[in-house]
Phi, psi and omega in degrees: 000148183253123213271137184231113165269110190259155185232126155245180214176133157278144173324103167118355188291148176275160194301330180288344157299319162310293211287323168295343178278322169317317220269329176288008162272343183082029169236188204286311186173170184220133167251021167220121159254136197215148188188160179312137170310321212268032161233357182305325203251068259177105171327296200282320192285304184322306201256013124257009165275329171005174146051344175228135177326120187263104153287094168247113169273152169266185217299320192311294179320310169309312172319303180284025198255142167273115168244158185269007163213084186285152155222137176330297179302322181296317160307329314176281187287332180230350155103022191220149167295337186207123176274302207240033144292305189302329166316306187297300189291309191291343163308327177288320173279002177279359172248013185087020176237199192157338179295107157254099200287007153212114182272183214302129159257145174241146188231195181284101180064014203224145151269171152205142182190153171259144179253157155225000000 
């Protein structure tokens, strides 16, 4: 099964923000990284999507996935409850998954949450 990392991400964090929020879930590796559209071309989501499938939906999209921790602010700023549960699970199900097995954590400017 293919493990899927969703991201939100403030405009401009830099990759060592990413990569320490990434690096505190502990795991072996993600062979999908998924994120919001109007964060795809974001310096730090490219260059840890490198080498691995890059997902993005847009806001509209993000919006129907039911997640257990939406948030106001995030809806607020993006048009949506959740970037990067939601990211994770519709990626996952584009692989025959759909769970989420870690939910969102926050880092230095950054979400993070995991899929299978």
């Amino acid at each position: 099964m293919v493990l899927v990392l969703g991201v939100g991400i403030e405009p401009g964090t830099p990759l060592a923000h990413l990569q320490e929020a990434v690096g505190a879930l502990g795991l072996d590796g993600v062979d999908v990284v998924a994120t919001i559209v109007t964060r795809a071309s974001e310096p730090a989501v490219l260059e840890l999507a490198a080498g691995r499938l890059l997902r993005t939906y847009p806001a509209s999209e993000l919006d129907t996935v039911d997640v257990p921790s939406p948030s106001a602010v995030v809806r607020r700023l993006t048009g949506t409850g959740s970037v990067a549960e939601a990211a994770a699970i519709l990626a996952a199900r584009e692989h025959g998954g759909g769970v989420l097995v870690m939910p969102k954590q926050r880092g230095r400017g950054v979400t993070v949450a995991v899929a299978r």
